[in-house]
C-alpha positions as CSV (number, residue, x, y, z in Angstrom):
1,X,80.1,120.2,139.9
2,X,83.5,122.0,138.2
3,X,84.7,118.3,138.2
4,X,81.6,116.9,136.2
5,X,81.9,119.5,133.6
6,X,85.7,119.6,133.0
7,X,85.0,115.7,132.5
8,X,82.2,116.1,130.1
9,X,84.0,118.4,128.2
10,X,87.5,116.1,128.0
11,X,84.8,113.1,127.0
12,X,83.6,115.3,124.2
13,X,86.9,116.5,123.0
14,X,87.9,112.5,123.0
15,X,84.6,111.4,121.1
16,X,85.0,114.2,118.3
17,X,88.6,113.3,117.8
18,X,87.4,109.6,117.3
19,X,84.7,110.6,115.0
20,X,86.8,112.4,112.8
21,X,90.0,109.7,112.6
22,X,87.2,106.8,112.5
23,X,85.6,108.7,109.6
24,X,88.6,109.8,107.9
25,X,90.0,105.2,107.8
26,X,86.5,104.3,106.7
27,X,86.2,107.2,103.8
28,X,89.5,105.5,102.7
29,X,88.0,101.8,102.1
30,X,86.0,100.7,99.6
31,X,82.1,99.8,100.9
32,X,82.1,96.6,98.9
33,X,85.1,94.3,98.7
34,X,85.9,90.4,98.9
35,X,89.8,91.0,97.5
36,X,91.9,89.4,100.3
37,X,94.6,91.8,99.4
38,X,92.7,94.9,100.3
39,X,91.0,93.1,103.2
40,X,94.8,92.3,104.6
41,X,96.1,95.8,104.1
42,X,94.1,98.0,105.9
43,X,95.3,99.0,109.2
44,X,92.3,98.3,111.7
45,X,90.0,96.0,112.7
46,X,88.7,95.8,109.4
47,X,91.6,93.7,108.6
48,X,89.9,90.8,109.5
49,X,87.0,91.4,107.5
50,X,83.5,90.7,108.9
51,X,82.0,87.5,109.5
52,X,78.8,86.7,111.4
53,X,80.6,86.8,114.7
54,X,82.5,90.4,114.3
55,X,80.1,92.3,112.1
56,X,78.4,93.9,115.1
57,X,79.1,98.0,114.6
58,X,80.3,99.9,117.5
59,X,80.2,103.6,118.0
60,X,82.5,104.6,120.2
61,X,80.7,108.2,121.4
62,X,77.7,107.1,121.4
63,X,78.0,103.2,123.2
64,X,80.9,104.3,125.6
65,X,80.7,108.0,126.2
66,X,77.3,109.3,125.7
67,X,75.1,107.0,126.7
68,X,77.1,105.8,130.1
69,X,77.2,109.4,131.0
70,X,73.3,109.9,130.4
71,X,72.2,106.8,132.8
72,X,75.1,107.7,135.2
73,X,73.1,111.3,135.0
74,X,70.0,109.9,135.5
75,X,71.2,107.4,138.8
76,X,73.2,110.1,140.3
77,X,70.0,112.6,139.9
78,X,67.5,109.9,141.5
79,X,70.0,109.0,144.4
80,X,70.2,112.6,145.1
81,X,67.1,113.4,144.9
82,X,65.9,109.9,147.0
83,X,68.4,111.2,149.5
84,X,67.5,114.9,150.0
85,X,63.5,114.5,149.5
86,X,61.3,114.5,146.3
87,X,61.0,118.5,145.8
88,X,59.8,119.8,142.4
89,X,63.5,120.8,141.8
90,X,64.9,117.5,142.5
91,X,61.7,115.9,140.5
92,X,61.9,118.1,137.3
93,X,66.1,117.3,137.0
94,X,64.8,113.4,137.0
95,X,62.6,113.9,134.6
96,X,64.6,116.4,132.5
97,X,67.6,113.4,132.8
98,X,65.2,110.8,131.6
99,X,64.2,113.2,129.0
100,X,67.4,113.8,127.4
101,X,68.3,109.5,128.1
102,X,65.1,108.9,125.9
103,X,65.8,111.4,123.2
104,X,69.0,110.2,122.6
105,X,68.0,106.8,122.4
106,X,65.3,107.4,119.8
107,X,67.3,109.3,118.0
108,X,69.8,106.5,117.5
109,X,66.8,104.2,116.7
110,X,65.7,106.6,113.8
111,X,69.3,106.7,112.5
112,X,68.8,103.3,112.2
113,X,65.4,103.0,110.8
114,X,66.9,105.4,107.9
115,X,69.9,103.2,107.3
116,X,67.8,99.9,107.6
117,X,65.2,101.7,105.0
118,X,68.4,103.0,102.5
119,X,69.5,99.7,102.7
120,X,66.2,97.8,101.6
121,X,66.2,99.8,98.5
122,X,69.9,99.2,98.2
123,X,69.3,95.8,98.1
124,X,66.5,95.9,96.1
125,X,68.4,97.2,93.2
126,X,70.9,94.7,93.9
127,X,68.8,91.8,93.5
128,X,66.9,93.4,90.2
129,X,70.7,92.7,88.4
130,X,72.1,89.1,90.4
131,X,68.3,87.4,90.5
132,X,66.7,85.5,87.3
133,X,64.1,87.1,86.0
134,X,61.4,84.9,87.0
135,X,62.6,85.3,90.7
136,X,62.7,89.5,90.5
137,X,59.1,90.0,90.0
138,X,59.6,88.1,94.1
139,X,61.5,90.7,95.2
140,X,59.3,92.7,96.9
141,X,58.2,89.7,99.0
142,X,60.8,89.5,101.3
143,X,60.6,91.8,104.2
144,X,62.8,94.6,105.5
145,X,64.6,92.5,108.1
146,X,65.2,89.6,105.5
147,X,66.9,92.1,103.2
148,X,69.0,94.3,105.6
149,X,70.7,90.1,106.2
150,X,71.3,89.6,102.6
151,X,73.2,92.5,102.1
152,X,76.5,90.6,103.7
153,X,76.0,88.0,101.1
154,X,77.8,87.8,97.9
155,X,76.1,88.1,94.6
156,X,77.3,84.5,93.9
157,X,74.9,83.3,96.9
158,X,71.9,85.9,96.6
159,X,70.1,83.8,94.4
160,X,70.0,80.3,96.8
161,X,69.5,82.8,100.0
162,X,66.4,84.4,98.6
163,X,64.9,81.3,97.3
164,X,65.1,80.1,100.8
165,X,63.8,83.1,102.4
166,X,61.0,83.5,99.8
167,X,60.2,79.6,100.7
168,X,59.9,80.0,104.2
169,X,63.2,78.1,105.3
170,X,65.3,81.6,105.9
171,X,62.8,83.2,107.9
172,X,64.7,85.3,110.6
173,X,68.1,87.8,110.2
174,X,70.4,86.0,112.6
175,X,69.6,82.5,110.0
176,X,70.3,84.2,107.2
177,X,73.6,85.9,108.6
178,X,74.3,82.4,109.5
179,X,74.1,80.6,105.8
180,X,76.5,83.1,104.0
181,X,79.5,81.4,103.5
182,X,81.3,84.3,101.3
183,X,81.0,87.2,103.5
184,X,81.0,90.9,102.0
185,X,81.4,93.5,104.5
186,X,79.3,96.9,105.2
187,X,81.7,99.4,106.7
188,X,79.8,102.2,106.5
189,X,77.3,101.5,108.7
190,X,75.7,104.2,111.1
C-alpha cells in the first residue's frame, strides 16, 4: 500500500510539473496564427501546425496519468474483492472506485461542453464580420457541432464552408475538418 501511494504522489508531482511548463509554451503563442514564420519557430509540436490529422488535443494528466490510475483502481479493487469474497467493505471500495472513475469523467465532459459552448459564440461573432450580410441573418442555423469545425478554417474559406453546411452538403464535423484547405490552429484548447 506504501508503494501505491509513494507512486501516486511521484505521478502527481510529474503531472503538475507538466501542467505548468505546458501552460507556460502555450501562454507564449498566439491563439490565432497562419504566419509560417511563427508556426516554424516555436519549439514543440506546435511547430508543425495543425492539420486534420494532428489537431487531436492531448492532456497529458488527465489521458496518461489520471485516468489509467482510476481504471487500474477500479480492476485491482474488483479482482480483490472477486478473490477474497463480496463483503460490504470490499463492495463499497468498488463502488466508491467507480464513483470517483465516473466523476472524473464527467467532469472532463463538462469542461468540454463549456469550451464547445465558448467556442459557438466565438465563432458566432466571427462569422457576423467574414459573412455577407445576406448570409449572417443564417448564422444561427448551423448547429453547435457544425461551428466548433469551422473554427480551424480561415476567414478566407468561412464563407464557401458555411454555405455548404447551411445547404446540407457539410453536414457532419469530421467533413468539414476535412474541406479546409488553409488550416488555422486552436492551441488553447482544454
Amino acid at each position: 500500500m506504501e508503494e501505491w501511494l509513494r507512486l501516486a504522489s511521484h505521478a502527481i508531482i510529474i503531472a503538475d510539473a507538466i501542467v505548468i511548463r505546458d501552460a507556460g509554451r502555450r501562454a507564449a503563442y498566439p491563439v490565432r496564427t497562419t504566419d509560417p514564420r511563427i508556426l516554424l519557430n516555436r519549439r514543440s509540436r506546435l511547430m508543425e501546425g495543425q492539420s486534420y490529422e494532428k489537431h487531436t488535443r492531448w492532456f497529458p494528466p488527465y489521458h496518461f496519468v489520471a485516468v489509467p490510475i482510476l481504471v487500474a483502481n477500479v480492476i485491482i479493487v474488483g479482482l480483490r474483492a472477486n478473490k477474497n469474497g463480496w463483503d460490504f467493505q470490499s463492495t463499497w471500495e468498488l463502488i466508491f472506485a467507480v464513483g470517483v472513475l465516473v466523476g472524473v469523467a464527467i467532469a472532463r465532459v463538462m469542461t468540454l461542453r463549456v469550451q464547445d459552448r465558448v467556442i459557438r459564440l466565438e465563432m458566432r461573432l466571427r462569422l457576423m464580420d467574414v459573412l455577407p450580410a445576406q448570409m449572417q441573418s443564417r448564422v444561427h442555423d448551423l448547429r453547435p457541432g457544425q461551428l466548433v469545425a469551422l473554427r480551424f478554417a480561415s476567414d478566407a474559406e468561412l464563407p464557401v464552408l458555411v454555405e455548404r453546411c447551411l445547404s446540407g452538403q457539410l453536414d457532419k464535423p469530421a467533413d468539414i475538418k476535412k474541406e479546409i484547405k488553409t488550416w488555422v490552429g486552436d492551441y488553447l484548447r482544454a
